[in-house]
C-alpha positions, -999 to 999 in steps of 0.1 A, spaced: -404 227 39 -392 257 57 -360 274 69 -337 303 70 -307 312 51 -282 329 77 -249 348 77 -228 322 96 -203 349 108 -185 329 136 -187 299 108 -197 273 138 -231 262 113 -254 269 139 -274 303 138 -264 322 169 -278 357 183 -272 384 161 -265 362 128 -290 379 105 -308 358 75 -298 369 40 -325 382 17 -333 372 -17 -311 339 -19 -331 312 -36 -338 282 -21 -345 245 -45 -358 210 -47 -350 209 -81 -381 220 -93 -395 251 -70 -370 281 -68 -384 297 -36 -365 331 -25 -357 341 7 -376 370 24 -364 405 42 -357 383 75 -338 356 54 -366 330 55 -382 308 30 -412 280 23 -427 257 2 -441 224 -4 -411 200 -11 -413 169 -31 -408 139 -5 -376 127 -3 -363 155 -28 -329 169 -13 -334 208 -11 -307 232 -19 -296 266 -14 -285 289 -44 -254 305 -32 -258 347 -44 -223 358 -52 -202 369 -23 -216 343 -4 -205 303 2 -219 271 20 -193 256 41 -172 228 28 -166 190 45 -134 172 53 -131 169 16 -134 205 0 -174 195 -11 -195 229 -8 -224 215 20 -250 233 1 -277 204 7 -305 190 36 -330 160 27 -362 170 24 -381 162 56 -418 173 43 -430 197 70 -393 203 85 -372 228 85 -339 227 68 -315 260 75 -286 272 54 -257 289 68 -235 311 48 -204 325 49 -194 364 33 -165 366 11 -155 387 -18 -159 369 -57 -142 389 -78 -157 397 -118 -124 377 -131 -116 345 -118 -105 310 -130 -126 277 -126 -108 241 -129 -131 223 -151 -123 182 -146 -144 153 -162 -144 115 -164 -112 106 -136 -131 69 -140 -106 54 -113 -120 14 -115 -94 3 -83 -76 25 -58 -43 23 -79 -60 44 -108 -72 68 -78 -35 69 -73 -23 82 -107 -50 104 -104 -36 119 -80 1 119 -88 -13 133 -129 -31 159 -117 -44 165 -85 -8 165 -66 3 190 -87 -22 215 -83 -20 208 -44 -26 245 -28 -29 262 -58 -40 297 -60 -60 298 -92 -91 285 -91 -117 298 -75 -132 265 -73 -133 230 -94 -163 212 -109 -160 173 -123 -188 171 -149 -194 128 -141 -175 94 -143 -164 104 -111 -157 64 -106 -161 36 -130 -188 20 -114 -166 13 -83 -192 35 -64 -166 26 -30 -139 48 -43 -164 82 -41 -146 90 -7 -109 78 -22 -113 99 -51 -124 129 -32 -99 129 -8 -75 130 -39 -95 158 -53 -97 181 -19 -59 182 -22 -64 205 -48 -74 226 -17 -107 247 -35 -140 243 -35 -153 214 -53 -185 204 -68 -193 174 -91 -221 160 -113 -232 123 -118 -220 104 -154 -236 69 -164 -206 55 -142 -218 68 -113 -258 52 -117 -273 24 -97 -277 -1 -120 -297 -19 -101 -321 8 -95 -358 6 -97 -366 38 -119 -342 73 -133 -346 89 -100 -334 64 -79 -304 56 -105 -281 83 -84 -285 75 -47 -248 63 -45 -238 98 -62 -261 123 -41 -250 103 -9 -212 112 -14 -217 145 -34 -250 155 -31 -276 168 -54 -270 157 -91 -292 188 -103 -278 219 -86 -273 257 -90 -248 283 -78 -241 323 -83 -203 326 -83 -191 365 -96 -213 376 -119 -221 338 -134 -247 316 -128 -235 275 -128 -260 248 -135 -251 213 -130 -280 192 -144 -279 155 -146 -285 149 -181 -277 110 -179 -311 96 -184 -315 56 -166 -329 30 -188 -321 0 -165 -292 -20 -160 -262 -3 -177 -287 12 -204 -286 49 -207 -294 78 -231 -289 115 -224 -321 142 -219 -338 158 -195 -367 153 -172 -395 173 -172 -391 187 -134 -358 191 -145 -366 217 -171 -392 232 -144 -363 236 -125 -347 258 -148 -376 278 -164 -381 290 -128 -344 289 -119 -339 312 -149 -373 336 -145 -347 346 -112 -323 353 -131 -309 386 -148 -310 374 -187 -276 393 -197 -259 371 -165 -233 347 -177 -249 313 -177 -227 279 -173 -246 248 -180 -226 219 -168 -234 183 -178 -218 148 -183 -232 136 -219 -225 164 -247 -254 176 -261 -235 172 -300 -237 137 -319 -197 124 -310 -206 94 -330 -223 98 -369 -231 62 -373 -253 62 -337 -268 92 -333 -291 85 -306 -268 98 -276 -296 114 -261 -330 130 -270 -332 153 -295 -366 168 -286 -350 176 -250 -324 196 -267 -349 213 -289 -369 222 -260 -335 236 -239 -322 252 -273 -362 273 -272 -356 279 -237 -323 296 -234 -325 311 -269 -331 349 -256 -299 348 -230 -269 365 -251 -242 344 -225 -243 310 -221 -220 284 -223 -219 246 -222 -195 222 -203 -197 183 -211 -176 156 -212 -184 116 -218 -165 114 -251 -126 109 -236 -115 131 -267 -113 172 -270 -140 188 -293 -150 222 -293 -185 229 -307 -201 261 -318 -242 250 -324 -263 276 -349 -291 274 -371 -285 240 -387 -284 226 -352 -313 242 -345 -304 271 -320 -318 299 -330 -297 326 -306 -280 357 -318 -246 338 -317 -234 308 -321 -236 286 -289 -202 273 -275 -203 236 -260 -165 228 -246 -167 191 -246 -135 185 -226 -108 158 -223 -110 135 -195 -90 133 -167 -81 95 -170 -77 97 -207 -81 65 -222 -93 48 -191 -62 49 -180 -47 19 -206 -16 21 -228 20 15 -223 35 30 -184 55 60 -184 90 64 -162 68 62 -130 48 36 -140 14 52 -150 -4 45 -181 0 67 -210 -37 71 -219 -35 97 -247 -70 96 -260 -82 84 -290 -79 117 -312 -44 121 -299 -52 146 -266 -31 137 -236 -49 136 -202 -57 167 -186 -85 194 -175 -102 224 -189 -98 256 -172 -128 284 -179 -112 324 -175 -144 342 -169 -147 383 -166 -180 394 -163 -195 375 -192 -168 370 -216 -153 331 -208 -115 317 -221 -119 280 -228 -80 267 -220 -69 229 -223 -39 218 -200 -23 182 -201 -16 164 -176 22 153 -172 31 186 -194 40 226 -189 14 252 -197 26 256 -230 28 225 -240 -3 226 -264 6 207 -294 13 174 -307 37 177 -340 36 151 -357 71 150 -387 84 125 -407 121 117 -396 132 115 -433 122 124 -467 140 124 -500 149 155 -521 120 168 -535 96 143 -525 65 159 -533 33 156 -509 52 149 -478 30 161 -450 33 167 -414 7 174 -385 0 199 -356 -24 188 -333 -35 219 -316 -58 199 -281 -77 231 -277 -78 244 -314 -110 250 -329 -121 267 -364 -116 295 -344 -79 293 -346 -50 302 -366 -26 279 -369 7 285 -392 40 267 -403 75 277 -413 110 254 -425 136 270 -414 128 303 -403 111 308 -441 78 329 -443 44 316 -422 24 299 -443 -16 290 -431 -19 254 -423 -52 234 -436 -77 221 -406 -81 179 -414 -105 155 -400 -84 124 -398 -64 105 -375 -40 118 -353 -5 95 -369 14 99 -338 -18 86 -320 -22 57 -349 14 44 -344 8 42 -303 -21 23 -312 -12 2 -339 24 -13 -319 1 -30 -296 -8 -51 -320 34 -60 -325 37 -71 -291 43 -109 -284 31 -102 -245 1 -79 -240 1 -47 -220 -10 -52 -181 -28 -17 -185 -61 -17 -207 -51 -12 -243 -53 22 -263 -87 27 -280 -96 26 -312 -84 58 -327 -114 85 -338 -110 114 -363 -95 146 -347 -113 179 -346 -79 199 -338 -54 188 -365 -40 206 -389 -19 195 -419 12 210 -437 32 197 -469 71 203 -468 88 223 -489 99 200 -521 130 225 -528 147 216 -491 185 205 -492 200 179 -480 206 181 -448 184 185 -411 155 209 -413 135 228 -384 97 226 -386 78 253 -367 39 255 -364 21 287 -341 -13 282 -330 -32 316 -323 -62 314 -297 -91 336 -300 -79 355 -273 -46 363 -291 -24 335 -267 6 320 -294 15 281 -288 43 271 -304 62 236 -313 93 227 -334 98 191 -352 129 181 -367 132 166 -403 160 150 -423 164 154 -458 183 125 -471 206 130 -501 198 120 -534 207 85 -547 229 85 -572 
């Protein structure tokens, strides 16, 4: 396989006279990084049938289809040549990236509140420099790919996408062939990019077993791919690894969500970079989590993995709102929504926005309309989407000193009673029913005050981020007056 990667200044993809090729841009099969030479020009043996990629450098991007997908692709034609044109424009060191997982539309309707949730909304905003959805891009309705992307280019950015266990073949003969469906409509499921002064990996991480059978890992080319993706690469550059199947246990009793020797083996190999963080998704909750020794990362820090909410929440089920589209709060309590990544240089912001909601909007209080007169233990709960340990989150009664709040792993009660009336009604729900409900990572519990009056009280919880930002909420409880 040979080629040249090309400044594409009059952006008509073709190399014209006096379009010079671009040196030092790497060039992929998923296995081989080749880099281009002085003149722009690159070779090596491809695998047959492999689909080769460039790896954008900052400053530069691949043009994008009718859709807003980056054409950063060619099949591999052993012997060809596949060229690359690019196009010059600033990246700045801070910029914003729309982080999306699991949409899961299973019929064009759900495409539709898609749409009308989140992707109408955004239409033509300015802050993102470009989106990514991180798998489940259909529910195995592999005919809605071009639906749901057309939804998605409203958005009007750049946008990439990696493959989930929705998105396989199931009729396919072996793991390779599994995403044929995906890489036709959004190219390569293993993929890299330069964007400011990060480096994004998208790495199919869904592992084919046959049929609907699945586990998550890594193949070896796959992690050939990176040791030579990475040997390219400045170690104190931000690295973003972005995958569909968290690399965490979501689920204590079944452990075996993927393979833990291929996380021991990308733990060993990514060890020595000071910058990396982890996108996922798969899970349909929130969860932020930091792996360290006891995992067995063995890096100077903590590693941050920001397993995010999914776009169609609870697969789109539970009772319709005023326009008709399912609820789907997720099963810790999280409405649907999208992650947003802040990145400057190589510090990253991990944000949370729900769907349907303001900015600020960030958490779900949970009070109890009534208590008696010094009813003792009578608590109430903050569900902060994004919180993690690394939060503080506080409570006051009206307008009395802040006091700490305790972080819980328990059920979400607002999320419990949504769940629990379906089982009161005579007639079923059209939609799919809420999911069982899962313990929360991000709720925090308070106990009233037993010396409150008689009368209405305000309850008012502040969450803190990391980076300093306050979200605040306000819950209104009754005191009832004492029987006689």
């Amino acid at each position: 396989m040979h080629g040249i990667v090309y400044d594409d200044t009059n952006r008509n993809g073709a190399q014209d006279a006096g379009e010079p090729g671009i040196a030092h841009v790497g060039v992929s099969d998923g296995v081989v990084v080749a880099v281009t030479d002085a003149d722009g020009r690159y070779g090596f043996d491809a695998i047959k049938g492999a689909t080769v990629f460039v790896i954008k450098p900052r400053d530069w991007a691949p043009p994008v289809d009718a859709h807003r997908q980056p054409q950063f692709f060619r099949k591999a034609d052993p012997g060809g040549a596949a060229d690359f044109p690019l196009q010059r424009g600033e990246e700045p060191d801070r910029f914003r990236v729309l982080v999306l997982t699991d949409p899961q539309p299973a019929s064009a309707a759900e495409v539709g509140y898609f749409e009308k949730t989140i992707a109408a909304p955004l239409a033509g905003t300015r802050e993102f420099a470009f989106s990514v959805t991180l798998g489940d891009i259909v529910y195995d309705r592999h005919e809605l790919y071009a639906l749901l992307a057309q939804a998605v280019a409203r958005v009007g950015i750049p946008a990439y996408a990696i493959n989930g266990n929705h998105d396989l073949d199931l009729g396919a003969a072996d793991d390779r062939r599994a995403t044929a469906s995906f890489e036709a409509a959004h190219g390569p499921s293993t993929y890299a990019f330069h964007y400011g002064r990060a480096l994004f990996v998208g790495l199919n991480n869904v592992r084919f077993l046959g049929g609907p059978r699945y586990i998550g890992g890594l193949r070896s080319d796959q992690f050939t791919f990176l040791e030579n993706l990475l040997k390219a690469t400045p170690p104190g550059e931000l690295l973003v690894m972005m995958v569909h199947i968290p690399w965490f246990y979501p689920n204590a009793l079944n452990p075996e969500t993927f393979r833990v020797a291929d996380r021991a083996r990308l733990f060993a190999l990514l060890k020595d970079r000071p910058h990396v963080l982890w996108l996922s998704g798969h899970t349909h909750y929130q969860r932020h989590v930091f792996h360290g020794t006891a995992d067995g990362w063995a890096g100077t820090s903590p590693l941050h993995e920001f397993n995010v909410a999914a776009a169609c929440g609870s697969f789109w089920g539970g009772p319709p709102d005023h326009d008709g589209i399912p609820l789907a709060t997720m099963a810790d309590g999280t409405p649907q929504g999208y992650g947003i990544l802040t990145v400057e240089e190589t510090d990253v912001r991990t944000d949370y926005r729900a769907a349907r909601s303001s900015p600020g909007d960030q958490i779900g209080l949970h009070v109890p309309v009534s208590a008696l007169p010094r009813a003792g233990f009578v608590s109430y709960y903050a569900n902060v989407f994004n919180g993690h340990e690394g939060w503080t989150v506080e409570s006051r009664v009206d307008e009395r000193a802040w006091n700490a709040l305790r972080r819980v792993l328990e059920w979400d009660p607002s999320y419990a009673r949504l769940y629990l009336a379906q089982d009161d009604r005579a007639t079923p729900l059209a939609t799919p029913r809420l999911p069982d409900p899962v313990v929360c990572h991000h709720l925090w519990r308070g106990i009233l005050p037993a010396d409150l009056p008689p009368g209405r009280h305000v309850v008012e919880v502040r969450a803190t981020d990391p980076a300093g930002q306050i979200f605040t909420a306000k819950g209104e409880v009754r005191i009832a007056a004492a029987s006689p």
